[in-house]
C-alpha positions in Angstrom: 22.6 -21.3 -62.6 23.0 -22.9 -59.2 22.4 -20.0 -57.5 19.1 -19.6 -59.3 18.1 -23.0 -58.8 19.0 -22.9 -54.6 16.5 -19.6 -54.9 14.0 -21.5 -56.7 14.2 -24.5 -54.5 14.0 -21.9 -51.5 10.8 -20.2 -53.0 9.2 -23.5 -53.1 9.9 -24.6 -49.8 8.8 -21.6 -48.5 5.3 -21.5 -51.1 4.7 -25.5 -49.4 4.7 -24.3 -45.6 2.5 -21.2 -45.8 0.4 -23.1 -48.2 0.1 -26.4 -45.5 -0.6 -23.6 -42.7 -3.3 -21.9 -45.4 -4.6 -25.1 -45.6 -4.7 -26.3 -42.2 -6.4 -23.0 -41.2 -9.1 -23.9 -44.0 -9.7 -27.3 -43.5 -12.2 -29.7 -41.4 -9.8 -32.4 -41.4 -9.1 -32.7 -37.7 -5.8 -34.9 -38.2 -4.4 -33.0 -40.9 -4.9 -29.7 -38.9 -3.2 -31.7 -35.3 -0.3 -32.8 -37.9 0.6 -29.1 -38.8 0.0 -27.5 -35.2 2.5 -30.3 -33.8 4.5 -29.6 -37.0 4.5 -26.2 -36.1 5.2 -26.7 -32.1 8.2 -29.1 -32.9 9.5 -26.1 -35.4 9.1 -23.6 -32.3 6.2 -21.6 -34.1 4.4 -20.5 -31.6 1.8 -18.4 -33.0 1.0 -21.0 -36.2 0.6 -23.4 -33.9 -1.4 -21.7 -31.2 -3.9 -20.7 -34.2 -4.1 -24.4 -35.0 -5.0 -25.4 -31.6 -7.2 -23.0 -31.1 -9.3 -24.4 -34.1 -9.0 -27.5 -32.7 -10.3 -27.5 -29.1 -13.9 -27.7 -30.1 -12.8 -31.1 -32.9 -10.7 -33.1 -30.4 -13.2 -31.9 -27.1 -13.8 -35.6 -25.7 -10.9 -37.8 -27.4 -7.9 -38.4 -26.9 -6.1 -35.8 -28.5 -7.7 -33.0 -26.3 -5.2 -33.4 -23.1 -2.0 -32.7 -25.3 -3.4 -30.4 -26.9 -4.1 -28.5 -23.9 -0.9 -29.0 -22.9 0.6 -28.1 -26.5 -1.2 -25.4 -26.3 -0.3 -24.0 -22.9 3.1 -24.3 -23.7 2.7 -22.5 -26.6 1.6 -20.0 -25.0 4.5 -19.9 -22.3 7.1 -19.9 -24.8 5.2 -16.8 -26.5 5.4 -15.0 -23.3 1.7 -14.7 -22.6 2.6 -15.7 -19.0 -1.1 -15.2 -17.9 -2.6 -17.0 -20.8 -0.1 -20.1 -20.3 -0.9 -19.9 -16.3 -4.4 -20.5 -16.5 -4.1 -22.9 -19.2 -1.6 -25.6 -17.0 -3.7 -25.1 -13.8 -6.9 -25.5 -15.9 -4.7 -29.3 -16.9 -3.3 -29.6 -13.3 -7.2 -29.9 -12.0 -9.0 -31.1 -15.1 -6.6 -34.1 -15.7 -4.8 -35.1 -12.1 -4.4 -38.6 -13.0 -2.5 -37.7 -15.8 1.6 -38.1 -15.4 1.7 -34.6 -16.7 -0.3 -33.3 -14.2 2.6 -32.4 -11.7 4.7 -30.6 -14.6 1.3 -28.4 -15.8 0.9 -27.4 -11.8 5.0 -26.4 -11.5 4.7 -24.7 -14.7 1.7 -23.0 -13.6 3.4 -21.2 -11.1 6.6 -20.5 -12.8 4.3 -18.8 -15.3 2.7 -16.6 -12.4 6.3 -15.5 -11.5 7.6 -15.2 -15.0 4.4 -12.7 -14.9 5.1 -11.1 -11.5 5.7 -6.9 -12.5 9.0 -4.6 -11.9 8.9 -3.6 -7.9 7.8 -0.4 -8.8 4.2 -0.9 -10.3 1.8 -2.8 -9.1 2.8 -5.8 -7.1 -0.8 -7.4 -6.8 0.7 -10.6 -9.5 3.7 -11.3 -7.2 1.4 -11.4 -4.3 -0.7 -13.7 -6.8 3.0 -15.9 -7.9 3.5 -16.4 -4.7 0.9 -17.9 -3.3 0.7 -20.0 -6.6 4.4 -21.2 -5.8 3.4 -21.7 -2.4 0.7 -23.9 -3.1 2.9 -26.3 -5.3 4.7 -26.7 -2.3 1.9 -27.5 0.0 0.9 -30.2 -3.0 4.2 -31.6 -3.9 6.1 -30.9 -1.0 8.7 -34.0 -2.0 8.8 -33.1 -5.7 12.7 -32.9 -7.5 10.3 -29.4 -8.4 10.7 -28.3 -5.1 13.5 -27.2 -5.1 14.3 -24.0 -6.4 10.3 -22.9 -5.4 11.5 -21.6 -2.3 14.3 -19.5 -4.1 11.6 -18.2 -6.2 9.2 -17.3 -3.4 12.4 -15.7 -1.8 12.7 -13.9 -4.7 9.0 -12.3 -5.3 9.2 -12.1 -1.4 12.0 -9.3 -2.0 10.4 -7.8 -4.9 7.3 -6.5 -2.0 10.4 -6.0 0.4 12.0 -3.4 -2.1 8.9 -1.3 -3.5 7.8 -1.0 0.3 11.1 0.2 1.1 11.4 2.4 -1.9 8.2 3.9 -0.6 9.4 4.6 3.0 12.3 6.5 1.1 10.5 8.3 -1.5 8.2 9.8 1.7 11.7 10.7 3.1 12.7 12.6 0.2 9.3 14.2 0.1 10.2 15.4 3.3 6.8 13.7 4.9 9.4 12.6 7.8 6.0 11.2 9.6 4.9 9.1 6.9 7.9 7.6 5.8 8.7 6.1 9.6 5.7 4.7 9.6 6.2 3.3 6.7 9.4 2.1 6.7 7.9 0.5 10.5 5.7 -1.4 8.4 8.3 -3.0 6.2 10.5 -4.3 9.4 6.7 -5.9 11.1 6.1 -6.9 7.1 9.2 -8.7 6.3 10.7 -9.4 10.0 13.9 -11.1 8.1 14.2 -8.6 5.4 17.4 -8.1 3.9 16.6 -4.2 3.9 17.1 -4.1 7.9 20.4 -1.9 7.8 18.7 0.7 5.3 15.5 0.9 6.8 17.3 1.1 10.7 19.2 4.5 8.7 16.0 6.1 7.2 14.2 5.5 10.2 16.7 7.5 12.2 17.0 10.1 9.7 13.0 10.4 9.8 12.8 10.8 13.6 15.9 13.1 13.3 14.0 15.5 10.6 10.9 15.0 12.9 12.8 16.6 15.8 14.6 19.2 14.6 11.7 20.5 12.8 8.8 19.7 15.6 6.3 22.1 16.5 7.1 23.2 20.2 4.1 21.2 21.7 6.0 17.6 20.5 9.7 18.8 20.1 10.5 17.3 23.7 9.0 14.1 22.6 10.2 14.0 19.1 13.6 14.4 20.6 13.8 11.4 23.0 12.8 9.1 20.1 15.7 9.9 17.9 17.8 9.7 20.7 16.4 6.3 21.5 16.6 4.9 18.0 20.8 6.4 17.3 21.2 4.3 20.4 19.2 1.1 18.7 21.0 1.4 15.6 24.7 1.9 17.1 23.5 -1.6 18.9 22.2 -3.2 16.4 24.6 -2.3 13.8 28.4 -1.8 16.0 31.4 -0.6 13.9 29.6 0.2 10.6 28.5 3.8 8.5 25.3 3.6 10.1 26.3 3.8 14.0 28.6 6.5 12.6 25.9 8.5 11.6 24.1 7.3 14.6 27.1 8.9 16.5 26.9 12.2 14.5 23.3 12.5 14.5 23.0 12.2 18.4 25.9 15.0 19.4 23.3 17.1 17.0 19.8 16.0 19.0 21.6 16.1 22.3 22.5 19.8 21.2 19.7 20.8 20.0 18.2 19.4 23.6 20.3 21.6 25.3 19.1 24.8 23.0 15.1 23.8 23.5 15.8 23.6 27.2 16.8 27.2 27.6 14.0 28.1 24.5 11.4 26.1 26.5 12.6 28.1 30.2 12.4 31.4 28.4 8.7 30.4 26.4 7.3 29.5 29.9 8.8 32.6 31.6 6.4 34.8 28.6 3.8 32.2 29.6 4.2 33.3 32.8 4.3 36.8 32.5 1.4 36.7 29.8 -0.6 34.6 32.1 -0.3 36.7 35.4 -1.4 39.5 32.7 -4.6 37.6 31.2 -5.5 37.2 35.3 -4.7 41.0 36.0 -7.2 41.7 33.1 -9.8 39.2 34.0 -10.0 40.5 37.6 -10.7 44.2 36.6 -13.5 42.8 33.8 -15.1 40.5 36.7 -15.2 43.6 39.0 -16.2 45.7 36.4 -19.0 43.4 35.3 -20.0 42.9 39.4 -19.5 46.7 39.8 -22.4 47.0 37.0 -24.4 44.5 38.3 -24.5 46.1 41.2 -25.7 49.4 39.4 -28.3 47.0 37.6 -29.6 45.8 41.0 -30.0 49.1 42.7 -32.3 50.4 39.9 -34.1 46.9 39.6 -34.7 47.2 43.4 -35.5 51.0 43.4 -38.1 50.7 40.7 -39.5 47.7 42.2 -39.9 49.9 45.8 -41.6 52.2 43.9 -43.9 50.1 42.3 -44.8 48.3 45.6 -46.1 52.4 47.2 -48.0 52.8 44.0 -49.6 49.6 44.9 -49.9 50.5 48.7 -51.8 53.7 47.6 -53.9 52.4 45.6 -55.2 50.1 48.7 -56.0 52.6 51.0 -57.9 54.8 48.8 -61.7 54.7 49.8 -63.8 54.4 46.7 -65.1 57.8 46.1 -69.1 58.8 47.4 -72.3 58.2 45.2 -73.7 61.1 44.0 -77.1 60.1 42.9 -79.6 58.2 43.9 -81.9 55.6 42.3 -85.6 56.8 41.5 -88.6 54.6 43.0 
């Protein structure tokens, strides 16, 4: 009997509050519906209370009421996780009410929603760009706020985020095998990010880029390609003394300066065949351009001989006297 009662009891609480949020969602009573959203805001409801406010922004517009329940309402939204929403919402407070004391919290909120709404590194980064210069600009306008102070770990934070998909990008070109693209674009993230954390790991894939460059260069660059892997194992040993990356700076260099050694004798032995091909090609040319002159010649002669004949046709012709009348003209 007690348990049936507790069930009853249970039923009827339950019957009161969907029927108050029925009725709240049905009425015109602008107090009665403010009482149930804040009801339902105190109770952590987020969504019966953001559909109460939402009815309400057009009855409270120009009283008192409509500041908190902007700010009700943005919360609302924050703690529903539509970061975007809530983002807009506090900075539409921020500017619309700056006098207000609430005006600093809505403008630090506002950018802790744009970072709670900044994407995983590897898809599109344009919101953390977005979070960070919303984070930023708290600083610039409460640069002595008790707020303050963990912005800058936040901005560090999202600052990473574009440091890691950059890198990750450098490396997935590496393990494309476009050697080229990835070290320029690992370049990029050191001029990016000067005081990246990345710096050891993008020093290694760097080298290993130039390396694969090298060793697989056409002959034209080869010579080139080689100096700069050489040049950067010697950078990274420096920069980076006594750890697995000068090691394999170490390793990588006995390979180049071997692989040096092998183009030297390759290159010798492709400009001796150049050589040979060359004195070849000007053998060739010679005996064409005397040919062709040897023709000419031929050409010329005729030309001329047909031209001397012409010229005693013409000569004839001259000293022929026009031939005698033969009849004369009757008076």
């Amino acid at each position: 009997m007690k348990k049936y009662i507790l069930g009853l009891f249970a039923v009827a609480v339950i019957s009161s509050c969907v029927s108050q949020q029925e009725r709240a969602m049905r009425s015109a009573d602008k107090e009665f519906i403010l009482k149930a959203a804040n009801e339902n805001f105190a109770k952590k409801k987020w969504k019966n209370a953001l559909a109460l406010y939402d009815r309400l922004a057009n009855l409270v517009a120009g009283t008192d009421d409509f500041p908190n329940v902007g700010f009700n309402t943005a919360y609302a939204n924050y703690y529903d996780k539509s970061y975007k929403l809530a983002g807009h919402q506090f900075k539409n407070f921020a500017v619309s009410f700056p006098k207000d004391p609430r005006a600093e919290e809505a403008a630090y909120m506002s950018a802790l929603c744009y970072y709670e709404g900044s994407m995983d590194y590897n898809l599109d980064q344009s919101s953390t760009e977005l979070a960070i210069n919303e984070l930023q600009e708290f600083l610039n306008n409460y640069p002595n706020s008790e707020r303050s102070k963990n912005i800058s770990q936040l901005i560090d934070e999202l600052s990473y985020k574009l440091e890691f998909k950059a890198f990750e990008n450098g490396k997935q070109y590496y393990r494309m095998g476009e050697y080229k693209a990835a070290n320029v674009a690992l370049e990029n993230v050191l001029e990016d990010f000067p005081s990246t954390k990345l710096r050891s790991k993008i020093y290694d894939y760097i080298m290993k880029s130039r390396y694969e460059l090298a060793t697989k260069s056409v002959y034209g660059l080869k010579d080139e390609r080689i100096e700069s892997a050489l040049t950067y194992t010697r950078l990274v040993e420096k920069e980076l003394p006594n750890t697995e990356y000068s090691k394999t700076a170490i390793d990588l260099r006995e390979k180049l300066e071997k692989e040096k050694q092998n183009f030297v004798v390759v290159k010798k032995q492709t400009e001796a065949r150049m050589a040979v091909l060359t004195a070849k090609q000007k053998k060739e040319a010679e005996k064409l351009a005397a040919k062709d002159k040897t023709e000419q010649q031929i050409k010329d002669q005729i030309s001329n001989e047909k031209k001397a004949m012409q010229l005693q046709r013409d000569s004839a012709a001259l000293k022929t006297p026009p031939p005698a009348a033969t009849f004369k003209i009757q008076r």
